[in-house]
C-alpha positions as CSV (number, residue, x, y, z in Angstrom):
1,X,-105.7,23.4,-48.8
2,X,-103.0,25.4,-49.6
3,X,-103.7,27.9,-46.9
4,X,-104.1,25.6,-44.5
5,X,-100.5,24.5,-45.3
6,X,-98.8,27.5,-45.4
7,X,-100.8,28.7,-41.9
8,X,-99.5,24.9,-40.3
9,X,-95.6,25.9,-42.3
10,X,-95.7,29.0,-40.5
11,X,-97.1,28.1,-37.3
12,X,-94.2,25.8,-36.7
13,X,-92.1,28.4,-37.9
14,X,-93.2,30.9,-35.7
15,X,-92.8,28.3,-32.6
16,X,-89.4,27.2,-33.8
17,X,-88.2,30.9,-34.0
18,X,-89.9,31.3,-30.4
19,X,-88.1,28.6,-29.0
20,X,-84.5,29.8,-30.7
21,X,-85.1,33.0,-28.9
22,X,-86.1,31.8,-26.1
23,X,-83.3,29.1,-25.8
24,X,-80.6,32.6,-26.4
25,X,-82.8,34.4,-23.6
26,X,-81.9,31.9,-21.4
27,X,-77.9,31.7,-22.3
28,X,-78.0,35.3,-22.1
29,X,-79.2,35.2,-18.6
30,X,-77.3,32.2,-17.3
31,X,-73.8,34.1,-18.4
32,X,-75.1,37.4,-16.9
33,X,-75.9,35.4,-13.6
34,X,-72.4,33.5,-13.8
35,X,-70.6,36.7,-14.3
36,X,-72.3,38.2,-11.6
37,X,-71.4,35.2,-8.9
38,X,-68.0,35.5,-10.2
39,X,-67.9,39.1,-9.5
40,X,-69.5,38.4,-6.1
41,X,-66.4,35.9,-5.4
42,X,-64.0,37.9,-6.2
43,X,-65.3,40.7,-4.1
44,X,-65.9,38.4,-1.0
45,X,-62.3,37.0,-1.8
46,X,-60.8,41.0,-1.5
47,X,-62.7,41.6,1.3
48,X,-61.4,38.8,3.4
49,X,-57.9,39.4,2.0
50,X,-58.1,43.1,3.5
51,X,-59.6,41.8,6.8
52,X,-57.3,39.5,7.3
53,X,-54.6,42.3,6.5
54,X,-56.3,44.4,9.2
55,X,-55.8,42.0,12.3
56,X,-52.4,41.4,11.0
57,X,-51.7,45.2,11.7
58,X,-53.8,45.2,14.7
59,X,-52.0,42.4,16.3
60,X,-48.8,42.8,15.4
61,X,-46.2,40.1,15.9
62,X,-43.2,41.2,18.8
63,X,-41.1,38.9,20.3
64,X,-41.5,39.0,23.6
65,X,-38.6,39.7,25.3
66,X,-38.9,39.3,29.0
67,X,-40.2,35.6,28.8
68,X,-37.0,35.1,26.6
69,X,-35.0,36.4,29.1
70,X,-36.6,34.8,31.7
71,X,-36.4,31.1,30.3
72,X,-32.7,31.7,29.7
73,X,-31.5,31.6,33.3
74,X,-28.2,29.5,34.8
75,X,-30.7,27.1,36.9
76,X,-32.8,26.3,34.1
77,X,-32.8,22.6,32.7
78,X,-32.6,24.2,28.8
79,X,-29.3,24.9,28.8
80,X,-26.9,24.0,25.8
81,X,-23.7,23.3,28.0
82,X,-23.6,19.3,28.3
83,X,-21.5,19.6,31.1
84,X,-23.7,21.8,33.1
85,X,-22.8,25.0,35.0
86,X,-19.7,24.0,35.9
87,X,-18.1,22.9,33.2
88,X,-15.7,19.8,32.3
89,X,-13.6,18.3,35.3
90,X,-9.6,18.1,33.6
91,X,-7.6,15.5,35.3
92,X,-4.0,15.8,34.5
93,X,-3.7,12.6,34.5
94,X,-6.3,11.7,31.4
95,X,-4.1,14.4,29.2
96,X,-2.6,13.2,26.4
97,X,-4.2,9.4,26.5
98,X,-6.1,7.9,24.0
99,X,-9.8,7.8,24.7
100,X,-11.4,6.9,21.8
101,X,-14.1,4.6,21.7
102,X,-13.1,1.0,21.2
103,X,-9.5,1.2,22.4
């Protein structure tokens, strides 16, 4: 009976020391295939970065002038004068009077 013990005690052994391997096989493999998708981000994530850069270049930002020019004409409504083109009307006889509000 003794054999039959010690071929049962290492039976088990040999299938617990299977499974330990097998169990590290697997970590092994699942950081190998993490560290791979990781370097596959980070080389997606470059490669957009340096696209990106490329239209930047290819379409570079100018002002445009003319359309700037354009808009800023003495008939357009956009003006910043708030008394228009021709300016504030002085009646000598409003100088010197007090025209605040409320008075």
């Amino acid at each position: 009976m003794s054999d039959a013990v010690t071929l049962a005690v290492a039976t088990i052994g040999a299938g617990l020391l299977g499974a330990a391997s097998s169990q590290a096989a697997s970590r092994r493999q699942a950081r190998a295939q993490n560290r791979a998708a990781q370097q596959q981000k980070e080389l997606a994530d470059r490669q957009i970065a340096l696209e990106s850069e490329a239209a930047n270049r290819a379409n570079a930002r100018k002002a445009d002038i003319s359309s700037l020019l354009d808009g800023n004409s003495v008939a357009d409504v956009g003006e910043t004068n708030l008394t228009g083109a021709q300016g504030q009307i002085v009646d000598d006889s409003l100088l010197g009077r007090n025209t605040t509000l409320g008075a």
